[in-house]
Structures are given as C-alpha cells and as structure tokens.
C-alpha positions as CSV (number, residue, x, y, z in Angstrom):
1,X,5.7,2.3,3.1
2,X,2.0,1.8,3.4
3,X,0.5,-1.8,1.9
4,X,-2.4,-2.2,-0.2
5,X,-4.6,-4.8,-0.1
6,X,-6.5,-6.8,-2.6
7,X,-10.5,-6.1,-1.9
8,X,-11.0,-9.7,-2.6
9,X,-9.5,-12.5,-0.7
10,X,-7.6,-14.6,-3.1
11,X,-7.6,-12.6,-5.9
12,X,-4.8,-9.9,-7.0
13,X,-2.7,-12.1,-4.5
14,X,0.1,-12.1,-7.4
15,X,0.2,-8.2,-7.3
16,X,2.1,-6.6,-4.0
17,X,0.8,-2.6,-4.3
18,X,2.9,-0.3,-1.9
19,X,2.3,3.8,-1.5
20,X,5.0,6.4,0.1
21,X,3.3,9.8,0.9
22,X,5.2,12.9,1.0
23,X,2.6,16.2,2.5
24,X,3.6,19.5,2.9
25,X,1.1,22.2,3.3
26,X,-0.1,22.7,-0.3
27,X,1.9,19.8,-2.0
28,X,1.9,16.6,-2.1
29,X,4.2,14.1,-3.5
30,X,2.6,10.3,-4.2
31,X,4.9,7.1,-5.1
32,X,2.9,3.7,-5.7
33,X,4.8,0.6,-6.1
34,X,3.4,-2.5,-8.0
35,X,5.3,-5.4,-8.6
36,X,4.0,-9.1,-10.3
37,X,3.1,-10.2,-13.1
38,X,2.9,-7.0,-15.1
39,X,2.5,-8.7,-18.6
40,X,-1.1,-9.7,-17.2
41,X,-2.2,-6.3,-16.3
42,X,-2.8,-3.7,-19.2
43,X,-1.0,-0.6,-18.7
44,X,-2.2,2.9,-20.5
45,X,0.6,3.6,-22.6
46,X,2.4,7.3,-22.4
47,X,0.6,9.9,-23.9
48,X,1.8,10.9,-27.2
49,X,1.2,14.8,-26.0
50,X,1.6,16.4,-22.7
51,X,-0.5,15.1,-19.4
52,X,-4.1,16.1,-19.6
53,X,-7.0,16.0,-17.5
54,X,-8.9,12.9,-18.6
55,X,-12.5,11.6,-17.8
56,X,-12.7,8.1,-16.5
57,X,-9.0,7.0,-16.0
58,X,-10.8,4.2,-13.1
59,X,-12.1,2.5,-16.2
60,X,-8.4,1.1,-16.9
61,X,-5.6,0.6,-14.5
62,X,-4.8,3.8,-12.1
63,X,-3.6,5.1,-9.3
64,X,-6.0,6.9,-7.1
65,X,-5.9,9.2,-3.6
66,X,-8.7,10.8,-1.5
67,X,-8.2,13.9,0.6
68,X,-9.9,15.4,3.2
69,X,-9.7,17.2,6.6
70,X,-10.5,15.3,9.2
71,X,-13.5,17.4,10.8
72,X,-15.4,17.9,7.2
73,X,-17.3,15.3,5.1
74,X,-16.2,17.2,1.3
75,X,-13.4,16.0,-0.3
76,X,-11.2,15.4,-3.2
77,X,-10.2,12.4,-5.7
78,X,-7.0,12.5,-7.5
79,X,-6.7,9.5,-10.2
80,X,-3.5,9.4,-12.2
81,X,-2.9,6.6,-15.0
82,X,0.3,5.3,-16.1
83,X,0.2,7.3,-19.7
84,X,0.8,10.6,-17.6
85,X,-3.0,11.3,-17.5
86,X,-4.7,12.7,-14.5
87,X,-7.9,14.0,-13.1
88,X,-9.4,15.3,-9.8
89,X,-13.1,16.0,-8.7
90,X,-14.1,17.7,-5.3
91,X,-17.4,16.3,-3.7
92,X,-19.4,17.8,-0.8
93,X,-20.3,14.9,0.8
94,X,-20.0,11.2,0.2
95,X,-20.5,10.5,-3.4
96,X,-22.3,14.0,-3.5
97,X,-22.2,17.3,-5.4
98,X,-18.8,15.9,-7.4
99,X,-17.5,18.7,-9.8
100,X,-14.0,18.8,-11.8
101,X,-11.5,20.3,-9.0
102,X,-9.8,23.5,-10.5
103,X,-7.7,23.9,-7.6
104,X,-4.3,21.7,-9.1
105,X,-1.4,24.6,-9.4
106,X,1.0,21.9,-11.0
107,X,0.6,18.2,-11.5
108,X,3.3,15.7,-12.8
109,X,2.9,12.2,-13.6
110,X,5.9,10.0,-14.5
111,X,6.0,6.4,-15.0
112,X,9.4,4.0,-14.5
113,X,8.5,0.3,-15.7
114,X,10.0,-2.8,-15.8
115,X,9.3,-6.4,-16.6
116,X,8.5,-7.1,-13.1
117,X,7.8,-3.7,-11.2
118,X,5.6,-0.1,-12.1
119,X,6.4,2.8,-10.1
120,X,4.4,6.1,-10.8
121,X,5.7,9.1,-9.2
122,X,2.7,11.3,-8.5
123,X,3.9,15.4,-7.8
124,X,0.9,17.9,-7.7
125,X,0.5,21.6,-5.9
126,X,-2.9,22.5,-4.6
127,X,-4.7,25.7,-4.4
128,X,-7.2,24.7,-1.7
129,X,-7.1,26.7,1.9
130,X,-8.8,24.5,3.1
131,X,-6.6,21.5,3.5
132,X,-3.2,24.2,5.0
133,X,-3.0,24.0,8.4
134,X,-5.3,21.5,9.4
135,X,-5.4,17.7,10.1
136,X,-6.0,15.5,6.7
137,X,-7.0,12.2,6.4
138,X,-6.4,10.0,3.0
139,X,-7.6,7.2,1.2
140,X,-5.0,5.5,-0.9
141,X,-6.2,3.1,-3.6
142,X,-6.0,1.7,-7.2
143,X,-7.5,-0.2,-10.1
144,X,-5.7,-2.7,-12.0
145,X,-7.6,-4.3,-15.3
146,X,-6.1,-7.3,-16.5
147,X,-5.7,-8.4,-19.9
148,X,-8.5,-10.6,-19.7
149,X,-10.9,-8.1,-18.7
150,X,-11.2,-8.5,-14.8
151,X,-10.6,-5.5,-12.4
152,X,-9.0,-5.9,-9.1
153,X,-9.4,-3.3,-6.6
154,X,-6.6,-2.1,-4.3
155,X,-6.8,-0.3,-0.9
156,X,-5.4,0.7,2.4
157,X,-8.8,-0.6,3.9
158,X,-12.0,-1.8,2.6
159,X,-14.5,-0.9,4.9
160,X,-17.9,-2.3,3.2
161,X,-19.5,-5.2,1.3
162,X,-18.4,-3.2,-2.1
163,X,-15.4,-2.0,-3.1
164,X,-15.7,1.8,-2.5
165,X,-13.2,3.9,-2.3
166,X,-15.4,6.9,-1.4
167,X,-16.5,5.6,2.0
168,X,-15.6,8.0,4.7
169,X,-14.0,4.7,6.7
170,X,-11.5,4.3,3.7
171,X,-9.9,7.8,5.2
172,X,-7.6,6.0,7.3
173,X,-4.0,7.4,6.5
174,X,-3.1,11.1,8.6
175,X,0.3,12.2,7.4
C-alpha cells in the first residue's frame, strides 16, 4: 500500500490516506483508503442517476491519479468523487493543451463508508495505445474539503512550494 502525505506539515495529520494500484495493459484498477475523522470532511453524496463525467470534482473532496509514460511529457488526470462521479483530461505538456479525455472504455466508481473509514474503489478501461507496452509513471493524490471550508491536499510527493499535482516530479509511482 502506498501512503499519502499531507502537503502541509501539521495539518490533515488526523486523516491517514492509503492507495493500492492494480495495472494491466489497458486497465487499471485504483483503491484509496481514508480513515479519521470523516464527520469533519464533507463527502459528495451518491448520485441519484448513474456516474457521469462531471466538471470540477477537485473543488470538493476527490480522488485523483496522473498517468503518463515515462519518456513523454503529455499525460492524463483521472478525478473520481465519492458520489460515483468522474472525469479525465489529457494534457500535452505540463498544465498545457488540457482537453476532456475520450479515451475511457468503461469506468466504475463505488464508494464503501463508515463512521471512521472511506474506501473508493476506482475500475476504468482505457483506449490509449499509447500507455500498452511501455513504462508508466503515476501521480497519486487527493483533495479533502472540510466542513469548515478548508482543503487539504494529499500526495505521494510534493515536489514544489505549491501544492501541484501536475508537476512532472509528482510522477513518482512505476507499477
């Protein structure tokens, strides 16, 4: 299990995130782990239809992963929210030429919650050549908002002054 760490020191200490990655070829299989205080945290509830592609799921808490191989600077973001939601965005660069990615063959999002612990199971299919058969690297990360209105940023590494998930350097993880 990989640990994810609180981007500032002394803050999110009461939150212990932990990811288990699961690649083969084309899929991918994502499990995070939260455990705390959950009643401080404010979780999207399910969606009342099926999971759909939704715009600005980092606003609230979710669950985020960054995937590319290892000899190209483009990329992709997956975020995935506890009410089943999810999006994903390829970029050419860092922070650069960022479009909706069409290239998901199946996504599924489930959520098991309890007083203490979240677990969101993350299952998703790519249509993307590019990432078979080569060396990946991932970034693993997540945004929890509190109740009273403060985010805490989760991830493997954080490389810079600013919590930035895009930053090449956050790329540490090769299944």
């Amino acid at each position: 299990m990989l640990q994810l760490k609180p981007f500032e020191k002394g803050r999110g200490h009461q939150f212990k995130l932990f990811c288990e990655v699961f690649h083969q070829e084309s899929e991918f299989q994502i499990i995070y782990k939260l455990s705390g205080p959950l009643l401080e945290l404010i979780v999207p509830q399910k969606s009342k239809e099926k999971e759909k592609r939704v715009k600005g799921l980092w606003e609230s808490t979710c669950f985020e992963v960054f995937i590319k191989k290892s000899d190209s600077p483009s990329y992709l973001e997956f975020n995935f929210s506890p009410s089943g939601d999810w999006n994903s965005f390829s970029f050419s660069d860092y922070r650069q030429g960022m479009q909706e990615f069409l290239g998901v063959k199946k996504m599924q999002v489930d959520l098991k919650l309890s007083d203490n612990e979240l677990t969101l199971f993350c299952h998703f299919n790519l249509d993307y050549p590019d990432l078979v058969g080569g060396k990946i690297k991932m970034g693993i990360s997540s945004v929890l908002h509190l109740k009273d209105d403060q985010k805490i940023y989760y991830a493997l590494v954080h490389p810079t002054a600013a919590a930035d998930f895009h930053h090449q350097d956050s790329f540490v993880y090769a299944p």
